[in-house]
C-alpha positions in Angstrom: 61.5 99.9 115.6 60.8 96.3 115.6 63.0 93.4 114.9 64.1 91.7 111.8 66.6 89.2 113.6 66.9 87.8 116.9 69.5 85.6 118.3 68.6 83.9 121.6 71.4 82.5 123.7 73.1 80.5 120.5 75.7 78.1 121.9 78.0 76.2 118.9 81.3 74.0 119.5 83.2 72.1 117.4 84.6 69.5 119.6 85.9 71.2 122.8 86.2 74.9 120.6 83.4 76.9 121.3 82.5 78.7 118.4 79.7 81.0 120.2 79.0 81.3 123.8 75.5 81.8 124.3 75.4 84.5 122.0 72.3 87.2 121.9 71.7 89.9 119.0 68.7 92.0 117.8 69.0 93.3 114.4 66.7 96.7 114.0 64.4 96.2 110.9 65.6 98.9 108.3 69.2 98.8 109.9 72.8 98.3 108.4 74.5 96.8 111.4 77.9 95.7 111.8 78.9 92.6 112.8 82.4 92.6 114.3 85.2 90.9 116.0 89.0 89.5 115.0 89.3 86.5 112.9 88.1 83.4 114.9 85.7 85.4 117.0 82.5 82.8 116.1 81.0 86.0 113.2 81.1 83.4 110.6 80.0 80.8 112.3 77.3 82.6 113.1 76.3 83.6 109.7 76.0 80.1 108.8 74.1 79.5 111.3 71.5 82.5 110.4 71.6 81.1 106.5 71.0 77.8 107.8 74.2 76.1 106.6 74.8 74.4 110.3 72.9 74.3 113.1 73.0 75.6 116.3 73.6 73.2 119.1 71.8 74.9 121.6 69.1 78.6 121.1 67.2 80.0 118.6 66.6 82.4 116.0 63.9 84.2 115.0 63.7 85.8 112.2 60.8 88.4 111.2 58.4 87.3 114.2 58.9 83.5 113.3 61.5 80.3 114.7 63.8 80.4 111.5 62.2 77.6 108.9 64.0 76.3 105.7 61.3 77.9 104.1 63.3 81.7 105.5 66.1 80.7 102.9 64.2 82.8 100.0 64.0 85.8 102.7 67.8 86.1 103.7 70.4 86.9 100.9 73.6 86.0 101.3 77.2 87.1 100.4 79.9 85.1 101.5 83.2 86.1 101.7 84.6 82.8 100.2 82.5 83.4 96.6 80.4 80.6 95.8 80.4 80.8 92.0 81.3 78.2 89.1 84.2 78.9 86.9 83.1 77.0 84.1 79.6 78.1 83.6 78.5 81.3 82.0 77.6 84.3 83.6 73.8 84.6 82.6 73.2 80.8 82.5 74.3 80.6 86.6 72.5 84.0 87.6 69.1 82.6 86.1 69.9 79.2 87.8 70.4 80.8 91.3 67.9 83.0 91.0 65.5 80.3 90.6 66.8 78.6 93.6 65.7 81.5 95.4 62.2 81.1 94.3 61.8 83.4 91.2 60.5 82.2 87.9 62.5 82.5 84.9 60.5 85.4 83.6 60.8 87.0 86.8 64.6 86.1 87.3 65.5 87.7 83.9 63.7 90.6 84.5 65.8 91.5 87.6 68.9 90.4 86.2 68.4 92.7 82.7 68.2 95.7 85.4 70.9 95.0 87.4 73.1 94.7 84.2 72.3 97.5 82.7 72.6 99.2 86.3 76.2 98.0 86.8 76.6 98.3 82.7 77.4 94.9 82.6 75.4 93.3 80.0 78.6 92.1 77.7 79.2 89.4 80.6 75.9 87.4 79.9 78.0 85.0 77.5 81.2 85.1 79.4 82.2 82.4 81.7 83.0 83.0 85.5 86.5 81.7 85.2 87.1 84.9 82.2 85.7 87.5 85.4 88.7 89.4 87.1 87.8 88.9 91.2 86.3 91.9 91.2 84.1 91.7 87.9 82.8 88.0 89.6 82.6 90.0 93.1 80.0 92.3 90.8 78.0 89.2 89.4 78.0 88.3 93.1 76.3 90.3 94.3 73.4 90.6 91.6 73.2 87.4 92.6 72.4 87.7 96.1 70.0 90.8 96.1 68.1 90.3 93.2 65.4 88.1 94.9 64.6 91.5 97.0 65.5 89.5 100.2 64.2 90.9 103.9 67.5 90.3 105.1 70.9 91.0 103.2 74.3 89.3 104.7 77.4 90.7 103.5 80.7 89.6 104.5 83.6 91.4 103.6 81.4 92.9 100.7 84.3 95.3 99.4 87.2 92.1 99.1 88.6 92.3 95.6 87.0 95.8 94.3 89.0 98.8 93.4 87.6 102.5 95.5 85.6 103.3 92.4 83.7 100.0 92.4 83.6 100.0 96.0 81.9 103.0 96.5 79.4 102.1 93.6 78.1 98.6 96.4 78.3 101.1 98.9 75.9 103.4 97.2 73.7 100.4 96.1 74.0 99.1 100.1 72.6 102.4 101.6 70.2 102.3 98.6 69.1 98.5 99.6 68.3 100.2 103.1 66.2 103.3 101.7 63.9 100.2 100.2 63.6 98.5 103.4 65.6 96.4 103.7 67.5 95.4 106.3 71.7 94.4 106.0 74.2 92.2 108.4 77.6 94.0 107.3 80.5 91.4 108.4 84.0 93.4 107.3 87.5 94.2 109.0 87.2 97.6 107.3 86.3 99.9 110.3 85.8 103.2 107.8 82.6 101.0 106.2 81.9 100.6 109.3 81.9 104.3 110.2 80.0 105.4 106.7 77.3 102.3 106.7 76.5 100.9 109.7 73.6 102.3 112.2 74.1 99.4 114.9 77.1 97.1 116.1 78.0 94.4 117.9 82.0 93.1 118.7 82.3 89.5 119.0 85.5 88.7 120.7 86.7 84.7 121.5 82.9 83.4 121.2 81.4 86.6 123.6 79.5 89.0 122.6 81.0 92.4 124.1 79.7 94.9 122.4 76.3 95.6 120.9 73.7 98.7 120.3 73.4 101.8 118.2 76.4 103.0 117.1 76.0 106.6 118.2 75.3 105.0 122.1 78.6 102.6 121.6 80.6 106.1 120.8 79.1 107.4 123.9 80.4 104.8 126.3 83.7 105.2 125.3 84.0 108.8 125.1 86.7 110.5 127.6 84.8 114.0 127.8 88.4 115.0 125.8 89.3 117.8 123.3 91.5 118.5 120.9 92.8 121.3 120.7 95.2 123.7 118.5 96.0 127.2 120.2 99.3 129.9 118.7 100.6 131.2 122.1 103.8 133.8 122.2 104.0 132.1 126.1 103.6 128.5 125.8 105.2 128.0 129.3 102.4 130.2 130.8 99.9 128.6 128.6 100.8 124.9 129.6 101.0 126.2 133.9 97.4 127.8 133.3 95.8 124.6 131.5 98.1 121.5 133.8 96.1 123.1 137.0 92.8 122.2 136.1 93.0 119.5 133.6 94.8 116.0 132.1 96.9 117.2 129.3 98.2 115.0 126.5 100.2 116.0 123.0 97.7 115.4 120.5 98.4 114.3 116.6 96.3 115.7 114.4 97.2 117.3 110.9 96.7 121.3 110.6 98.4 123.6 108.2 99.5 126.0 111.7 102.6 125.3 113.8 100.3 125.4 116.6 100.9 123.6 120.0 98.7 120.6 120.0 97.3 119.4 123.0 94.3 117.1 124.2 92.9 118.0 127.3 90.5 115.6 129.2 87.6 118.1 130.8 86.8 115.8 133.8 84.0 117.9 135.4 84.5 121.0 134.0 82.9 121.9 130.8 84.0 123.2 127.4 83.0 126.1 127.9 85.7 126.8 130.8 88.5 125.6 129.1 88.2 127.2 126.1 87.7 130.8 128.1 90.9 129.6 129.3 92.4 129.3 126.1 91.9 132.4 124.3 93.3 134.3 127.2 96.5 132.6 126.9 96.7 132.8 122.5 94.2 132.2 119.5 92.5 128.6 119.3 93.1 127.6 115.8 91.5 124.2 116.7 89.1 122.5 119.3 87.2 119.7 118.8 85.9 116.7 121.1 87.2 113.5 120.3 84.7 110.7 119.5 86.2 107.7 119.6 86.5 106.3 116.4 85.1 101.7 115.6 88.7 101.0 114.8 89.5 103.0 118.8 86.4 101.1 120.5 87.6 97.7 118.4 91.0 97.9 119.7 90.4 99.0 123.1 87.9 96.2 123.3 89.4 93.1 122.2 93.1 94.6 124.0 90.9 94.6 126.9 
């Protein structure tokens, strides 16, 4: 799979802050990856920079084979968590207006906005003005607004701000459809369960360092603790805890069942699953046993504590 995005050693300070120590990223064409990291980690900075907003002081990017050119700005699309839109003109009258700034022609422009209305069955808005829009009816326009130029590359930060869980899983279908028609999306969001449904590739930002970054699936990998949770009904829990304490690390676990079962997670080290749960169902019945994959919001925390 070639590359959409590369970031190549991007250094940017304000002052004496550094913003982004020579910072590195290769975004997967066809890819929803997640950009992450606590506030003030240099993420938005860094999406400016990509959108061309500032410019780095020192690196480069290179976006689809080619130095990144003012003429990339009809190619990336761009949703900003601080919405860009103005309260006093009407809905349809700034849509066509933007999306002639992206390079579509009128014709064109209406066309696209007349689907994504009626998609979104919000074609009673055309005469309304932005200031009448709830946050999350102007979160909607939004983000017509930024895809309906068909861009290459699709930036969202904090894409789900100000919509309620039905209208929130309506962008995330329309995201993961986005994806199935090529193209490729930056997610930038605090939410670590979008993260988990969306994304295919990370990376963790953390005090202008990149930390973290590859397939999500490898990321999970790294940070796995060969450990299981498991659930077992014993008449001899004494005997039961003796048996298991010899071999392995054994920790309560907390996870929700409908069984007063003794809850246990139990770190393999070399042994294999196999062997422990042999052990277990001589000592009672396994109601549960699962591995534990560490979750984004584990590998976030564990990260940035770090």
């Amino acid at each position: 799979m070639s590359n959409i995005l590369e970031v190549n050693k991007v250094v940017k300070q304000y002052g004496d802050y550094v913003a982004l120590n020579q910072v590195s990223l290769t975004v997967p064409k066809g890819s929803i990856y997640g950009l992450l990291g606590p506030n003030g980690a240099g993420k938005t900075s860094l999406i400016r920079i990509i959108n061309q907003i500032t410019l780095p002081d020192s690196g480069e990017i290179i976006l689809d084979g080619e130095k990144l050119q003012p003429k990339h700005v009809q190619y990336i699309g761009y949703l900003p968590e601080e919405r860009g839109l103005y309260n006093t003109m009407k809905v349809g009258e700034q849509c066509l207006y933007l999306a002639q700034m992206k390079g579509l022609s009128k014709a064109e422009a209406k066309k696209q906005l007349e689907y994504w209305f009626e998609k979104f069955e919000i074609q009673g808005w055309w005469n309304k003005k932005i200031q009448e829009l709830s946050k999350g009816m102007a979160q909607k326009i939004q983000f017509v607004v930024c895809v309906l130029h068909k861009p290459k590359l699709l930036i969202f930060d904090e894409p789900f701000s100000g919509f309620d869980p039905v209208n929130a899983t309506i962008i995330k279908e329309e995201i993961l459809a986005l994806r199935e028609e090529g193209a490729t999306i930056i997610f930038s969001t605090h939410r670590m369960e979008s993260v988990e449904e969306l994304c295919d590739h990370i990376a963790l930002i953390h005090k202008s360092d990149k930390l973290i970054e590859g397939k999500l699936d490898d990321v999970k990998r790294q940070f796995k603790t060969n450990s299981f949770e498991v659930g077992i009904l014993s008449d001899n829990a004494a005997g039961l805890m003796s048996a298991i304490t010899q071999k392995f690390s054994v920790a309560p676990a907390h996870f929700k069942s409908l069984n007063n079962e003794l809850k246990l997670e139990i770190q393999l080290g070399n042994a294999t699953p196999n062997e422990l749960l042999n052990i277990l169902t001589q000592c009672g019945q396994v109601t549960h046993f699962v591995e534990k994959i560490p979750s984004v919001n584990d590998i976030f925390i564990q990260t940035v504590t770090q």
